[in-house]
C-alpha positions as CSV (number, residue, x, y, z in Angstrom):
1,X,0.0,0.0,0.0
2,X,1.3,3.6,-0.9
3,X,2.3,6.2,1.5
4,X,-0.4,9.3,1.9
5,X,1.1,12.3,0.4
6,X,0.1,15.0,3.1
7,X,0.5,19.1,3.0
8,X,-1.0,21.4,0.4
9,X,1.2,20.3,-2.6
10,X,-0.4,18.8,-5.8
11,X,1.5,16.6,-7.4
12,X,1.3,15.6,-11.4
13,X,2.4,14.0,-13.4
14,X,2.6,14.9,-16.8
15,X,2.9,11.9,-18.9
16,X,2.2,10.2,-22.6
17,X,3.9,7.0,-23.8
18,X,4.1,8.6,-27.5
19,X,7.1,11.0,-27.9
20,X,6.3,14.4,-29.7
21,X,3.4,15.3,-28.2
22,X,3.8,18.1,-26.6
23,X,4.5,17.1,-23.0
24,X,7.8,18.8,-22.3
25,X,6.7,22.1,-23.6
26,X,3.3,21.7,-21.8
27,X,5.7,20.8,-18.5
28,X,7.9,23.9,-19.1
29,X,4.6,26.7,-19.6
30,X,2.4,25.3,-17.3
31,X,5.1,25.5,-14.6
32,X,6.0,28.9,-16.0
33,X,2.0,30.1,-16.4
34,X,1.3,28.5,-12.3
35,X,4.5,30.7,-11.0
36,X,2.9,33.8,-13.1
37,X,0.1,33.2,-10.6
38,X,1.5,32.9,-7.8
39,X,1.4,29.4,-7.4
40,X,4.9,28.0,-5.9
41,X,5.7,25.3,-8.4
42,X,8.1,22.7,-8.4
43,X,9.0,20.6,-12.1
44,X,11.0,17.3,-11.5
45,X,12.2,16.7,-15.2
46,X,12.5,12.6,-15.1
47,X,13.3,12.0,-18.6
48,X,16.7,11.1,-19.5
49,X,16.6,13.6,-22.4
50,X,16.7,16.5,-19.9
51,X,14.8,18.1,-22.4
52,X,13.0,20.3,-19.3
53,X,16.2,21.0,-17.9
54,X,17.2,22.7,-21.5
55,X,13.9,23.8,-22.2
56,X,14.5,26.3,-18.5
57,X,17.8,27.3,-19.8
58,X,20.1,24.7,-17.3
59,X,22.8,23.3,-19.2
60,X,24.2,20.1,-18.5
61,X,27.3,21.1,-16.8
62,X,25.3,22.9,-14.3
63,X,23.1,19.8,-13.2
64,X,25.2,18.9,-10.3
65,X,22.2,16.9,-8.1
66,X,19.0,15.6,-10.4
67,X,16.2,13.0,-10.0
68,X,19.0,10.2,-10.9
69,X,20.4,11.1,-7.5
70,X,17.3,11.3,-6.0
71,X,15.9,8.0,-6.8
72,X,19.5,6.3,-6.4
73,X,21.5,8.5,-4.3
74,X,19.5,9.5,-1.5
75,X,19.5,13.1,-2.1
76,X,16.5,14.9,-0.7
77,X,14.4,16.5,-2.6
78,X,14.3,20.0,-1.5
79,X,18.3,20.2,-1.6
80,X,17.8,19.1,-5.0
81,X,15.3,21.9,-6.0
82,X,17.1,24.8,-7.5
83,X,15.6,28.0,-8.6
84,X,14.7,28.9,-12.8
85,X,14.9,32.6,-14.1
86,X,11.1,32.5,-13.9
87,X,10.3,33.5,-10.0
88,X,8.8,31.1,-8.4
89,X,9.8,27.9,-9.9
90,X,12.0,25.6,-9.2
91,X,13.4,22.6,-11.0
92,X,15.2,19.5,-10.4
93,X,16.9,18.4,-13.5
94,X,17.4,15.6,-15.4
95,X,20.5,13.7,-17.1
96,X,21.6,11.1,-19.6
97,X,21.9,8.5,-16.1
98,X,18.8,8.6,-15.9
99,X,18.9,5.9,-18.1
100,X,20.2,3.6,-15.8
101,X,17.1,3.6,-13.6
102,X,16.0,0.8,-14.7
103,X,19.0,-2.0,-14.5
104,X,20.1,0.0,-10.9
105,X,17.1,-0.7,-9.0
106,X,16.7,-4.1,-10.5
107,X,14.9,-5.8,-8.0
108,X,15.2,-3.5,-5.2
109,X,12.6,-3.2,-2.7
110,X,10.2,0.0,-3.3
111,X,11.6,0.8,-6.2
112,X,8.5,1.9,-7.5
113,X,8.2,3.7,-4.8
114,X,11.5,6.0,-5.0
115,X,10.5,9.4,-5.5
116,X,6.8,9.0,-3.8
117,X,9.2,8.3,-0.9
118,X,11.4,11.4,-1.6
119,X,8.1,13.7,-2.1
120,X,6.8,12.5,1.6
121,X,10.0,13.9,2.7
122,X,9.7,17.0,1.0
123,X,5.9,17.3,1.7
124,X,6.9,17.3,5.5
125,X,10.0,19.9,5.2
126,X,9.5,23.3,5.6
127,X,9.5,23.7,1.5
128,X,6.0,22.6,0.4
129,X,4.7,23.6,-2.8
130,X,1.8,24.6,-4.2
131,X,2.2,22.4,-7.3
132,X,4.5,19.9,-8.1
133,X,4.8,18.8,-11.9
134,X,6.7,15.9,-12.8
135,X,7.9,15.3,-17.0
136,X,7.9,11.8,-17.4
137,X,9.9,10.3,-20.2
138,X,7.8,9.1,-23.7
139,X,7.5,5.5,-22.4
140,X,5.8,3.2,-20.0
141,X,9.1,2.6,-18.2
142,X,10.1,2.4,-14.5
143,X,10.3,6.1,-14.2
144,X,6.6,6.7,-15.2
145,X,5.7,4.0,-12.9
146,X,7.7,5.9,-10.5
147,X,5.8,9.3,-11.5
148,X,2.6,7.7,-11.3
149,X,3.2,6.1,-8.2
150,X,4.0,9.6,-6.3
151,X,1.3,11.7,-8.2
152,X,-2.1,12.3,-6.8
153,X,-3.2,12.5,-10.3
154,X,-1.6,12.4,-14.5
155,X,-2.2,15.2,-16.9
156,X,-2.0,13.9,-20.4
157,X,-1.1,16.0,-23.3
158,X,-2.8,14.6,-26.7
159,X,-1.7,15.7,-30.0
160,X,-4.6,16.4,-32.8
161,X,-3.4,12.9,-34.9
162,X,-4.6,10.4,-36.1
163,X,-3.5,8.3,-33.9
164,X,-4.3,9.9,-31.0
165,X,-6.7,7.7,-28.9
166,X,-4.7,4.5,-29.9
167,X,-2.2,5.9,-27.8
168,X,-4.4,7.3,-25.3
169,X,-6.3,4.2,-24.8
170,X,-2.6,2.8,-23.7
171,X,-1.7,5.2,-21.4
172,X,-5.4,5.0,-19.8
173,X,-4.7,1.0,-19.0
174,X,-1.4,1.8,-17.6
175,X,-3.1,4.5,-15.2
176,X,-5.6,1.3,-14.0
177,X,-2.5,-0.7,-13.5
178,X,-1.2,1.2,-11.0
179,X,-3.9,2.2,-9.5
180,X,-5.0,-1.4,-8.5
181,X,-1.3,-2.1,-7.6
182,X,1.0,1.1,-6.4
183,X,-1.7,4.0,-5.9
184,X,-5.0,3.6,-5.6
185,X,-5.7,7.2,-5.2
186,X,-4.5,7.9,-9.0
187,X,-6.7,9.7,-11.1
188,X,-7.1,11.9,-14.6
189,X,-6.8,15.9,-13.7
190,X,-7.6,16.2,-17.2
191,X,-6.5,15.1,-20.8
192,X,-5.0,18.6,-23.1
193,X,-4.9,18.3,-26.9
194,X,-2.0,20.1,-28.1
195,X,-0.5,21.4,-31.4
196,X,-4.0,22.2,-32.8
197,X,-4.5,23.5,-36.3
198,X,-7.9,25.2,-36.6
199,X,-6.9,25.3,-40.4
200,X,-6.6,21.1,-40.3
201,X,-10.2,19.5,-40.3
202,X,-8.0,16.9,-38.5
203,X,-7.7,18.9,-35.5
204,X,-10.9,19.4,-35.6
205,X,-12.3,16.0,-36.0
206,X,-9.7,14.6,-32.8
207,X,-11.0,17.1,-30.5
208,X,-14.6,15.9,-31.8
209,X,-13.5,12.4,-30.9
210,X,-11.4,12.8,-27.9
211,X,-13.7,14.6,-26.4
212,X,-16.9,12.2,-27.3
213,X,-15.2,9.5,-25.6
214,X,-13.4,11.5,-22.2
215,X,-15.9,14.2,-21.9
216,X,-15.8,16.9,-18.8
217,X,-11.9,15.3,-18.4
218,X,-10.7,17.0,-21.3
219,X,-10.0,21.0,-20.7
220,X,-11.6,23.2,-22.7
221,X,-8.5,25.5,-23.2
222,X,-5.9,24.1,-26.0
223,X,-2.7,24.6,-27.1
224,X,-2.1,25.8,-30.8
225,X,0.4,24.5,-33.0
226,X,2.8,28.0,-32.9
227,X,6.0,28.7,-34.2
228,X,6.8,30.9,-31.1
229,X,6.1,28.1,-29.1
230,X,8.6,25.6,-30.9
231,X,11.2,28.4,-31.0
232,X,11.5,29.1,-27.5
233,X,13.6,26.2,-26.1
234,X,16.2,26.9,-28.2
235,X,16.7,30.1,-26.2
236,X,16.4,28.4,-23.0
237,X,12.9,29.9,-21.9
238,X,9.3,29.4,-21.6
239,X,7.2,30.9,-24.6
240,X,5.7,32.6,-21.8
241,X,9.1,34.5,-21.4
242,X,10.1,34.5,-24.5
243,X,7.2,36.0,-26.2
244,X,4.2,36.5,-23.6
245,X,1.9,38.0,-26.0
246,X,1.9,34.9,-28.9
247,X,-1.0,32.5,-29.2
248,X,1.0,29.9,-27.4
249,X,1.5,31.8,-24.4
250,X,-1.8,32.9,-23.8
251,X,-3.2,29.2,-24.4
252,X,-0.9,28.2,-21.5
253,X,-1.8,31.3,-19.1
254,X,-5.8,29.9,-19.5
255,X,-4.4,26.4,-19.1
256,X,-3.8,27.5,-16.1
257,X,-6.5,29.5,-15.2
258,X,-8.5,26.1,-15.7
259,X,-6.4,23.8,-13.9
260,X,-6.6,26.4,-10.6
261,X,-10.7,26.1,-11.4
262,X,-10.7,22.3,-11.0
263,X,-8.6,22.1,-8.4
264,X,-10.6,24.8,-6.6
265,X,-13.9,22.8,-6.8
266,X,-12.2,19.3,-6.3
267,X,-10.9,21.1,-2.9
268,X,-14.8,22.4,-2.4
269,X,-16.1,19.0,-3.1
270,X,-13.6,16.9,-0.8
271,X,-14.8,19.5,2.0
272,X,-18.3,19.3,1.6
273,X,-17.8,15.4,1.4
């Protein structure tokens, strides 16, 4: 049975089995767009790639603790954190050893378990957050396990493709899987189709389908494909930084906005319950 996550932190974990969906970038704003508001926000990038490290402007030679020594060495959590240029959040970054995860913990005990365990010890320091968003590597590996173990719930960025529910419906059977096994808490906070082309009637007819089968779970707000939006990593920012005013930037500010709403009623209904 898991550990209970306690303190005012929600944790998420932003996750999608296919790669090139938009989950890193999504990651990267919606931390950026929760800070703009206030929110204390903490990104764990657990993908090998580091491409959330990059994508905040931390170059490799500067990630001197990340999740790899979290999960393996020990290192807490809130030692790990280290602040972004964009006030109020912080990131703990990733590296090619992350890898490794895998064959290291073999057939440890809890190693499922490794960075819910880390996040209890955080959750009980004196450095809470108000979010926590973990960027979980394009597979159904260990370290996704991991994620999904620790997070109260998984936000899923879909791409407008053809393939889009094939992949979904995946990622939905692994959520049930650990649910019945590692976290029976897990749920979806919601399911946001990216890189949409209003001038594509494919776009169009994904979002029609996606949300015939998910309903109320899929947010209203989504993310255009934008050129602003692709350019920014290369210059180690957020589109929200790098060009507030494109339509990327303000897709991810309402993205927010509507995350903060369902969390706000989830909260109202928990009480009233």
């Amino acid at each position: 049975m898991a550990d209970d996550i306690s303190g005012p932190g929600r944790v998420l974990a932003i996750a999608n089995q296919k790669g090139g969906v938009g989950k890193t970038t999504t990651a990267i704003n919606l931390g950026t767009a929760l800070a703009a508001t206030g929110q204390r926000t903490l990104l764990l990038d657990l993908d090998p790639q580091g491409n959330a490290s990059t994508g905040l402007g931390v170059p490799r030679t500067a990630r001197t603790t990340t999740t790899y020594d979290v999960l393996l060495g020990g290192s807490p959590l809130h030692r790990a954190a280290a602040p972004t240029a964009v006030p109020g959040l912080d990131l703990v970054p990733a590296d090619a050893d992350l890898s490794g995860v895998e064959l290291e913990l073999g057939a440890q005990v809890r190693r499922s378990f490794r960075l819910r365990d880390a996040l209890v010890e955080l959750q009980a320091s004196s450095n809470a957050y108000d979010y926590i968003l973990i960027d979980c590597p394009p597979s159904l590996s260990l370290l996704t396990v991991n994620a999904m173990t620790a997070a109260d719930a998984v936000l899923v960025p879909l791409q407008c493709e053809f393939f889009a529910l094939e992949g979904l419906s995946q990622l939905m059977r692994t959520v049930e899987l650990v649910r019945g096994s590692l976290n029976p808490t897990l749920g979806i906070q919601g399911v946001v189709l990216t890189m949409y082309d209003r001038r594509n009637s494919l776009s169009a007819q994904v979002e029609t389908d996606v949300r015939s089968h998910f309903g109320d779970t899929v947010y209203k707000t989504v993310i255009p494909r934008n050129v602003r939006v692709s350019e920014a990593p290369s210059y180690g920012k957020p589109v929200l930084v790098y060009d507030l005013t494109c339509a990327g930037s303000q897709a991810y500010m309402r993205l927010a906005s509507e995350l903060m709403t369902r969390e706000r009623a989830r909260r109202t209904a928990q009480v009233a319950a």
